[in-house]
C-alpha positions in Angstrom: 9.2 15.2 -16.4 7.3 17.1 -13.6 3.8 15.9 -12.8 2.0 15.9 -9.3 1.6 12.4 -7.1 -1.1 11.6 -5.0 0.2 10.0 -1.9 -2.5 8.0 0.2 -1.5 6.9 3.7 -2.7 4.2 5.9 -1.4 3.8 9.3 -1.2 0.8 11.1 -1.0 0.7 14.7 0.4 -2.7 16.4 -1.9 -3.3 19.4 -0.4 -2.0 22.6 -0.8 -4.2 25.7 -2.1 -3.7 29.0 -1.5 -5.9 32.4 0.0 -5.6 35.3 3.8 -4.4 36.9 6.0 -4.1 39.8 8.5 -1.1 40.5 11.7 -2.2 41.3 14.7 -1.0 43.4 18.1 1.2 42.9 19.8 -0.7 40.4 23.1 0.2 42.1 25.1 0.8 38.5 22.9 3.5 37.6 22.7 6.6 39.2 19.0 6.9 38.8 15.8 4.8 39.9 14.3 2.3 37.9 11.1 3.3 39.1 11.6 7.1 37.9 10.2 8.7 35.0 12.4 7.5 32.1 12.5 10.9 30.7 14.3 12.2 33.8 17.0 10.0 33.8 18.9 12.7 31.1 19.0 16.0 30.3 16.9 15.7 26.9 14.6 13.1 25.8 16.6 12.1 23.1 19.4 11.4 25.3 16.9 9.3 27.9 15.8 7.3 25.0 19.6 6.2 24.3 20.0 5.5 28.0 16.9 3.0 27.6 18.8 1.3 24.5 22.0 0.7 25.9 20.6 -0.7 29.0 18.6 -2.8 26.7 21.3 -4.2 25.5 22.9 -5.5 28.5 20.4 -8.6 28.2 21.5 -10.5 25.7 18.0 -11.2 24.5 17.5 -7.5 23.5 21.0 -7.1 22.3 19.7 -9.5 19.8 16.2 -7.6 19.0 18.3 -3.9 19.1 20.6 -5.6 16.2 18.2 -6.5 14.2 15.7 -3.4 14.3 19.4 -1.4 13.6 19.4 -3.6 10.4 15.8 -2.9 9.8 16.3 0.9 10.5 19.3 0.7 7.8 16.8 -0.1 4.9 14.7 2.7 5.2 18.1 4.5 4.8 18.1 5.3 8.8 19.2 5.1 12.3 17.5 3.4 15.1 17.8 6.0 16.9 15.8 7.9 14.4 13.1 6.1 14.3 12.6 6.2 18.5 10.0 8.7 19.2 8.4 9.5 22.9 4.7 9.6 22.6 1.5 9.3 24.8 1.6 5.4 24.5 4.1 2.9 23.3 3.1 1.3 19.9 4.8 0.7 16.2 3.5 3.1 14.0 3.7 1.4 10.2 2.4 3.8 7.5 2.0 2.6 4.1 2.4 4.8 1.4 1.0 4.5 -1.9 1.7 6.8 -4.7 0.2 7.5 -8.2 0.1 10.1 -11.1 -3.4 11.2 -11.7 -2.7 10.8 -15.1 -1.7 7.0 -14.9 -3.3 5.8 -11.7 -3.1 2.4 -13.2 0.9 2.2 -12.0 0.9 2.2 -8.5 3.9 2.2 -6.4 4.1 1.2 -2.6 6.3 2.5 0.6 6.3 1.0 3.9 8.0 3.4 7.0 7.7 2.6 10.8 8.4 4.4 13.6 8.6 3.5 17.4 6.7 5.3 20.4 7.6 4.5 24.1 4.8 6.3 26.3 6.8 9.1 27.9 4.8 8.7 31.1 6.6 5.4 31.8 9.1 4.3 34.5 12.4 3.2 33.7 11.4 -0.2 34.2 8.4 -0.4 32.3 9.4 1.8 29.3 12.5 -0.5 29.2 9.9 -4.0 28.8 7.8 -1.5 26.2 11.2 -0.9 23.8 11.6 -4.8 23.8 8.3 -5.3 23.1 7.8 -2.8 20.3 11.0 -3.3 18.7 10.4 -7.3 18.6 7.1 -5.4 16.2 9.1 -3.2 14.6 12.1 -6.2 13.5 10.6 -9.4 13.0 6.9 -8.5 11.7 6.4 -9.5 8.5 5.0 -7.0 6.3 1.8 -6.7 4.3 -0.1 -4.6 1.7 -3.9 -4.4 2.5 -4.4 -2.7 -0.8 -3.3 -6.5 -2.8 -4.8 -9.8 -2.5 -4.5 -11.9 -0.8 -5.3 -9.9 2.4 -7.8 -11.5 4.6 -9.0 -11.8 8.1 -7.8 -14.9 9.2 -4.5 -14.4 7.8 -4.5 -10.5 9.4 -5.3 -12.1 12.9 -2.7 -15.4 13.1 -0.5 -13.0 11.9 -1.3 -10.0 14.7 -1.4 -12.6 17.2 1.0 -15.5 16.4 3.2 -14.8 13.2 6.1 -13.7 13.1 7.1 -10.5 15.2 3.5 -10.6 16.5 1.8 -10.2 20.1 3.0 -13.5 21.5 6.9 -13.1 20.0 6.9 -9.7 21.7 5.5 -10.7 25.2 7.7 -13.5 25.1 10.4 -11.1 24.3 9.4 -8.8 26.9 9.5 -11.6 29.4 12.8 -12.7 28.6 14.3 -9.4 29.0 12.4 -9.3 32.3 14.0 -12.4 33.4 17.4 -11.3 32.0 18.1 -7.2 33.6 15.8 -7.6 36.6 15.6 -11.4 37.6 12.5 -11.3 38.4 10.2 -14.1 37.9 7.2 -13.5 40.2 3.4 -13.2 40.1 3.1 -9.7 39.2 3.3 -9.9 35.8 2.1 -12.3 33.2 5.0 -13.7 32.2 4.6 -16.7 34.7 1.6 -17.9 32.2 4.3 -18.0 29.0 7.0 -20.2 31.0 7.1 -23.4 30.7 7.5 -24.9 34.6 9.5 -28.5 33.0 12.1 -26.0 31.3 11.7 -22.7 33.0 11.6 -21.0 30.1 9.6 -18.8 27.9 7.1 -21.3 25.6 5.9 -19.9 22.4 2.8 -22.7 22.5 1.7 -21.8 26.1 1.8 -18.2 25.0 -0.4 -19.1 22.0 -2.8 -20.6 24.4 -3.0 -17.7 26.6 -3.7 -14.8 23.9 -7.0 -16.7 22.3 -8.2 -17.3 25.5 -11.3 -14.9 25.6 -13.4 -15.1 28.6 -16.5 -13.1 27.8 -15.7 -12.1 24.3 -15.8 -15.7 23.2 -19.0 -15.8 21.4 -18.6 -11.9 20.2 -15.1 -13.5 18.5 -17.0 -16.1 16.7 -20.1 -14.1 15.6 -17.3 -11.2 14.4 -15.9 -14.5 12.2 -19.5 -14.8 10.9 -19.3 -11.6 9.4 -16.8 -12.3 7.5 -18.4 -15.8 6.2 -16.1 -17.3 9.0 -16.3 -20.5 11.3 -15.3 -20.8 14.7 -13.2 -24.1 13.5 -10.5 -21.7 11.7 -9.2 -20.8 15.3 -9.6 -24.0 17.2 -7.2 -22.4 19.6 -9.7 -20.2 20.8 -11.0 -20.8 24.4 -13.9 -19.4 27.1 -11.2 -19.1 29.9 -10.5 -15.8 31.2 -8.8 -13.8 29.0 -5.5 -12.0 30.6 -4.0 -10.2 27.6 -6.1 -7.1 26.2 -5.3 -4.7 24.1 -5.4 -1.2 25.1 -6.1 0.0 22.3 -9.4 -1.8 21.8 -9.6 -3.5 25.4 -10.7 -6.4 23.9 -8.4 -9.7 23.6 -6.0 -9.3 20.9 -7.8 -11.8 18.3 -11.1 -9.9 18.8 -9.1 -6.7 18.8 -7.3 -8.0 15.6 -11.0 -8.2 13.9 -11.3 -4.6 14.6 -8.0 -3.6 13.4 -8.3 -5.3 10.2 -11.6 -3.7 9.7 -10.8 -0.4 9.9 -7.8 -0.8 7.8 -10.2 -2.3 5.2 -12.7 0.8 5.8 -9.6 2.9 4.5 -8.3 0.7 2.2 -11.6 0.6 0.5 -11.8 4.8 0.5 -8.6 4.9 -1.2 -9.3 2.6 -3.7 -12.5 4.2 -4.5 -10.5 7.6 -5.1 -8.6 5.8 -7.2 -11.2 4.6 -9.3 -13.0 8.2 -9.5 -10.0 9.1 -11.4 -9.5 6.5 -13.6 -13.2 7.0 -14.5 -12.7 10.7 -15.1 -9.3 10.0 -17.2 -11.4 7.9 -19.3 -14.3 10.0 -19.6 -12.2 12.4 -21.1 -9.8 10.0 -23.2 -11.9 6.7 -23.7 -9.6 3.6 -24.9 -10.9 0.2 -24.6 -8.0 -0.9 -22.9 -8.2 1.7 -19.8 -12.0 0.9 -19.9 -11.3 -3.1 -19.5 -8.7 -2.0 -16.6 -11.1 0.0 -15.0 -14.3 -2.2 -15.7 -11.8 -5.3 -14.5 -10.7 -3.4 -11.2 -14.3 -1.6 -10.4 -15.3 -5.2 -10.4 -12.5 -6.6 -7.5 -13.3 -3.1 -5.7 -17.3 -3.8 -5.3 -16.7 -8.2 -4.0 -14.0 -7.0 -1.8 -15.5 -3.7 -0.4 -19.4 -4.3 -0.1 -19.4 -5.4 4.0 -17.4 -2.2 4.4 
């Protein structure tokens, strides 16, 4: 049977970052710079973007994160190497998909699909720490469906900034890899704030305490909770100290940032869903049962609590 589908789509952007880096010297087993435009360093982009990945892999940290974004690449039926993209800045792209028939938008059915951008303006150097980053998003991040409950902020902005495959597994990621391909541990970057000086290495808790630090946007954090009928106690971890991690895409600290993110994501969510309703009111204006009218009343109901601040 033939009938048309209505495909929504909501695209999620993980946060890029912004801080500071050092160009580096010849690496003397390459016949190119690392601090030359990584798309020069073949003839086709394409072919640049595979350079990138198999010098990524000669750190054994992102040989581990490249094997596991192949796996992830495998179950949306592709290549890694499919799903790397040049683009103007270096983020995961997720887009959720969510299709209905207009003639049952009751049954809903939901598809998840990333891709990978490294900003093509990059260095060698710096797009290299951008693939580890990204593809540390793009593996580990654990997934979620804004359109079903449970879906709330303070979930949306551990899980941004501490979960699983999230801001502070990446830097660290990103550090590591640093450490690992250019053995560099100096001041230039950030990194020296996630290490551990007893161990020397990379410290998931010190990097926790970094990214809530917030510096000026302290109080705009917690009055952003209050909106949501948030305290300030359900991220203890924040701080006033300056705040050295910011997201470029907002340029605001990553938890403050987060708040943003979720909110437009909501702002869409809650269009969509109002479609949907619209048509499940017209299918029933024109074929009234009482159990499509208790669906709709039922779901009209959640729509209205969940959507009114947005």
């Amino acid at each position: 049977m033939r009938y048309a589908v209505l495909i929504f789509l909501l695209s999620i952007n993980a946060n890029a970052r912004m801080f500071v880096r050092k160009q580096t010297t010849i690496d003397v087993e390459r016949s190119y710079r690392y601090d030359q435009k990584w798309t020069t360093i073949a003839k086709t982009e394409k072919q640049a973007m595979d350079e990138l990945l198999e010098v990524l892999e000669r750190s054994s940290t992102g040989k581990k994160v490249v094997e596991k974004s192949r796996k992830k690449a495998e179950t949306y039926g592709k290549t890694l190497e499919e799903l790397l993209l040049p683009g103007e800045g270096s983020l995961t792209d997720t887009t959720l998909v969510r299709k209905f028939a207009p003639a049952n938008p009751n049954e809903v059915v939901y598809e998840s699909r990333s891709k990978v951008y490294i900003n093509r303006n990059l260095s060698v150097k710096n797009a290299l720490l951008d693939l580890a980053h990204e593809l540390t998003h793009f593996a580990l991040r654990e997934p979620f469906n804004p359109y079903q409950a449970p879906f709330g902020l303070k979930d949306f902005i551990t899980s941004t900034v501490e979960g699983r495959g999230g801001e502070v597994e990446a830097y660290l990621v990103e550090c590591q890899v640093l450490f690992e391909i250019f053995k560099e541990r100096n001041q230039d970057s950030n990194c020296h704030r996630v290490v551990d000086p007893s161990s020397g290495r990379v410290n998931k808790g010190r990097g926790i305490h970094e990214f809530y630090q917030l510096g000026r946007f302290y109080k705009t954090f917690h009055n952003s909770l209050r909106r949501h009928d948030m305290s300030p106690t359900d991220f203890e971890a924040t701080s006033q100290a300056g705040a050295h991690f910011i997201s470029s895409a907002y340029g605001l600290p990553y938890p403050l940032a987060a708040v943003h993110e979720y909110e437009a994501i909501m702002e869409r969510v809650c269009q969509n869903d109002g479609r949907r309703l619209a048509i499940m009111r017209d299918n029933i204006s024109r074929q009234p049962a009482s159990q499509e009218l208790a669906t709709y009343r039922s779901l009209a109901s959640v729509h209205e609590k969940r959507c009114a601040r947005f």
